[in-house]
N, C-alpha and C positions, 0 to 999 in steps of 0.2 A: 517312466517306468513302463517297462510290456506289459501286457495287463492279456493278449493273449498273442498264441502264433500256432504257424503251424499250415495245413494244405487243407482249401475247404474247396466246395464244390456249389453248383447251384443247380437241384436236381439230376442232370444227365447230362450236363455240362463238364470241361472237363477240370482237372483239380488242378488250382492254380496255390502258389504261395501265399500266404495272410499273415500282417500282424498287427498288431493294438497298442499303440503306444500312448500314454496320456503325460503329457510333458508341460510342468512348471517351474518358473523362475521367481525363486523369493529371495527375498532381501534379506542379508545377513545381521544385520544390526536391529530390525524392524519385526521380520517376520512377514513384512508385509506381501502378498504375491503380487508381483507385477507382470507376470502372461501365466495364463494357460489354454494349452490346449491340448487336443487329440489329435493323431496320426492316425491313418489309417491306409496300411497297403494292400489292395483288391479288397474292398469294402463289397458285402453283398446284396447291403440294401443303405440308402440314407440313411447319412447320421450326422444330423444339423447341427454346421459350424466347425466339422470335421473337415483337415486337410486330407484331402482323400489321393493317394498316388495307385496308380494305372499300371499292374503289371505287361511285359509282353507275353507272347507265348512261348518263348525259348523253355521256359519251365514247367509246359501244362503237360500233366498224365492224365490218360485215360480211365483208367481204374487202381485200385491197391496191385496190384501184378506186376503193372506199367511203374509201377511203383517200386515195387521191390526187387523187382527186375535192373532196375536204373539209381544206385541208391548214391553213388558219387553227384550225377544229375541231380537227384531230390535234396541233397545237402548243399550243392552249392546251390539252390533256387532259391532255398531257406537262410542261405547267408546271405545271395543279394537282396532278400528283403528286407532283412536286417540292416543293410545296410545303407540302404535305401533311404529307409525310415531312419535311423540315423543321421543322415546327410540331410533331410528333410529338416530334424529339429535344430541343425547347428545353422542350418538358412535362416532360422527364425532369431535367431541372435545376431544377425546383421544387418 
């Protein structure tokens, strides 16, 4: 499940794609969970235990302007995190 997403910043730094993904495997007949975990893509501070993936910079803006100026750029930055983190959890089932 995402749990969040979207372009965060760290101070004056510049605004990279983010998302939150917390991903569980339960067992159909039992209930019982057998993994979970957290995703996380450009994480902005430690979060223990989380797989944490490393965007590049192809995606980063400067301010909301750089932003809205470039908004094909800002949707595909936000689908490859997506899908990113995607491709992350289906790793985790092999």
């Amino acid at each position: 499940m995402v749990t969040s997403f979207g372009y965060v910043t760290a101070g004056s730094q510049t605004w990279r794609p983010h998302v939150t993904a917390d991903v569980r495997l339960v067992e159909v007949g039992t209930g019982n969970l057998l993994m979970e975990n957290r995703i996380v893509f450009n994480s902005l501070g430690g979060q223990d235990g989380a797989i944490t993936l490393t965007p590049d910079g192809e995606y980063g803006f400067e301010d909301r302007e750089d932003m809205v100026e470039n908004p094909e750029r800002l949707a595909e930055g936000l689908d490859m995190a997506l899908r990113s983190t995607v491709d992350a959890a289906i790793n985790l089932l092999r």
